[in-house]
C-alpha positions as CSV (number, residue, x, y, z in Angstrom):
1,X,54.7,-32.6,125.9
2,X,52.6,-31.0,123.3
3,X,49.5,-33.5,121.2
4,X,47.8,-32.8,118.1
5,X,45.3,-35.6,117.7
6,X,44.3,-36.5,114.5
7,X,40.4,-36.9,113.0
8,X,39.0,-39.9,113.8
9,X,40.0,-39.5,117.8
10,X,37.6,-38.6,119.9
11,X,37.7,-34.5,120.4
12,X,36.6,-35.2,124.1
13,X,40.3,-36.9,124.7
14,X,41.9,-33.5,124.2
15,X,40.2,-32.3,127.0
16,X,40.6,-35.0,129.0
17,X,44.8,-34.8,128.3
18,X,44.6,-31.3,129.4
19,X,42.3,-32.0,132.2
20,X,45.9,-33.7,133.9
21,X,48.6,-31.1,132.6
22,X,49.4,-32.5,129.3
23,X,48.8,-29.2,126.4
24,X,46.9,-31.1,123.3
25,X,44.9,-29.8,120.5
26,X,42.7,-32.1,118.3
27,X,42.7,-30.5,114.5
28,X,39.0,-29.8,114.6
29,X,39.6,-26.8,117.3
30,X,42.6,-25.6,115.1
31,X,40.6,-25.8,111.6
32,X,42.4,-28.5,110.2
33,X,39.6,-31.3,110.0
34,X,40.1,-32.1,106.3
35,X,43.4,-30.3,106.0
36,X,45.8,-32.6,104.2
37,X,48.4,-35.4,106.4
38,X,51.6,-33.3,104.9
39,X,50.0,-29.7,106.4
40,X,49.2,-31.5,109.8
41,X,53.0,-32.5,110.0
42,X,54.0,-29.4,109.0
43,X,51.9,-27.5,111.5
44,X,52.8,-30.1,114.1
45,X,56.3,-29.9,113.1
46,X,56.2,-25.6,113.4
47,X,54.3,-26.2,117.0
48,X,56.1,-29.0,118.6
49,X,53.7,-30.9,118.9
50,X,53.7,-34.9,118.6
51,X,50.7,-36.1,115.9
52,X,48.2,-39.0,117.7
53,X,46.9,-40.9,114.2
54,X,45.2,-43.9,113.7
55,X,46.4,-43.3,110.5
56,X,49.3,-45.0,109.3
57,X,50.0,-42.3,106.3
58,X,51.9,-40.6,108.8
59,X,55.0,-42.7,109.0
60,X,55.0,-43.0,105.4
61,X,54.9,-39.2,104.7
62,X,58.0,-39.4,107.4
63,X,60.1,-41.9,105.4
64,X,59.2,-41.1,101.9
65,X,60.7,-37.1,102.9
66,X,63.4,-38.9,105.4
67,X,61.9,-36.4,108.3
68,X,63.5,-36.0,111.9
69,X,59.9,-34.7,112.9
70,X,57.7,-34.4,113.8
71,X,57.1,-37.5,116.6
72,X,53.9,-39.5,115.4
73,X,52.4,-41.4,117.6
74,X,50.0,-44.5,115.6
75,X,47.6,-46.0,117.5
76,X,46.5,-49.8,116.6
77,X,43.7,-50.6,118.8
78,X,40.2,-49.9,117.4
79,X,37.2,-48.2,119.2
80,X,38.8,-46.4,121.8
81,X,36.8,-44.3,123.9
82,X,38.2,-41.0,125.0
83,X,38.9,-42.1,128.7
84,X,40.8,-45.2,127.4
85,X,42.9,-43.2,124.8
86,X,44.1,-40.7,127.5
87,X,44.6,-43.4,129.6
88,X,47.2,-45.2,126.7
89,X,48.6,-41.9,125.9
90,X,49.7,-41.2,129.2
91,X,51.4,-44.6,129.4
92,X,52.8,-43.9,126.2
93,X,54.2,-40.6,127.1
94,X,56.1,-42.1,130.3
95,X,57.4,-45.0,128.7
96,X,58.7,-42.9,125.9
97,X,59.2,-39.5,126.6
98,X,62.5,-39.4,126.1
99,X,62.5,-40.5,122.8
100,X,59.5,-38.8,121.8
101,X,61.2,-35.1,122.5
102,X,63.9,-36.7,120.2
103,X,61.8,-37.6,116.6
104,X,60.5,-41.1,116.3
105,X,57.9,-43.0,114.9
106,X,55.9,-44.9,117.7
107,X,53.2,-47.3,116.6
108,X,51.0,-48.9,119.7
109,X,49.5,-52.4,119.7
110,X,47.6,-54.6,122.2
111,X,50.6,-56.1,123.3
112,X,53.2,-53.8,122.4
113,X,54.4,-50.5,121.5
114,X,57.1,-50.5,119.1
115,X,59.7,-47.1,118.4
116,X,61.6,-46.3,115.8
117,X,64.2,-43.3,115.1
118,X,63.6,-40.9,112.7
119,X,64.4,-40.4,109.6
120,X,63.0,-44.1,109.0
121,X,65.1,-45.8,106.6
122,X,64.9,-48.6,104.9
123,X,65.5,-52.1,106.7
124,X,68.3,-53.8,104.6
């Protein structure tokens, strides 16, 4: 499994996921601080990588161009420290790793952590 976290997470949380095996990158390390939302999906997309936001421009960009990938991963809990976001991510990743390596749209709640299949399409 392969992370790109997004600004706003803490840089010290990529360290921490590669600390116990997992390969991640946060786009400060890769020059891509201010870089755009549709060039981090495209560079996520051309690495493999799954894109950690808080952001939830993400899964719009994915539904607006009907995407199969890459994976985003949307984090709704506010204020998480480093420790406690590697701790969520690695529950995320073993509840969901499966579908992850397969292109969905995961947003992650207090109580929950809903998945959709890319492409997102409309709900009718």
């Amino acid at each position: 499994m392969k992370l790109l976290l997004d600004q706003g997470l803490p840089l010290s949380a990529a360290g921490l996921l590669k600390s116990v095996g997992i390969d991640t990158v946060h786009v400060s390390e890769i020059g891509l601080s201010t870089a755009e939302d549709t060039e981090i999906i495209q560079i996520a997309r051309e690495a493999g990588r799954i894109i950690i936001t808080l952001d939830a421009d993400f899964h719009t960009l994915l539904a607006i161009d009907e995407a199969n990938s890459p994976s985003v991963i949307r984090i709704r809990i506010e204020r998480l420290r480093a420790q406690a976001l590697t701790d969520l991510l690695r529950k995320v990743i073993n509840e969901c790793a499966d579908e992850l390596n397969q292109g969905v749209a995961v947003t992650v709640e207090p109580t929950r952590i809903r998945i959709r299949r890319l492409p997102l399409v409309p709900e009718l």
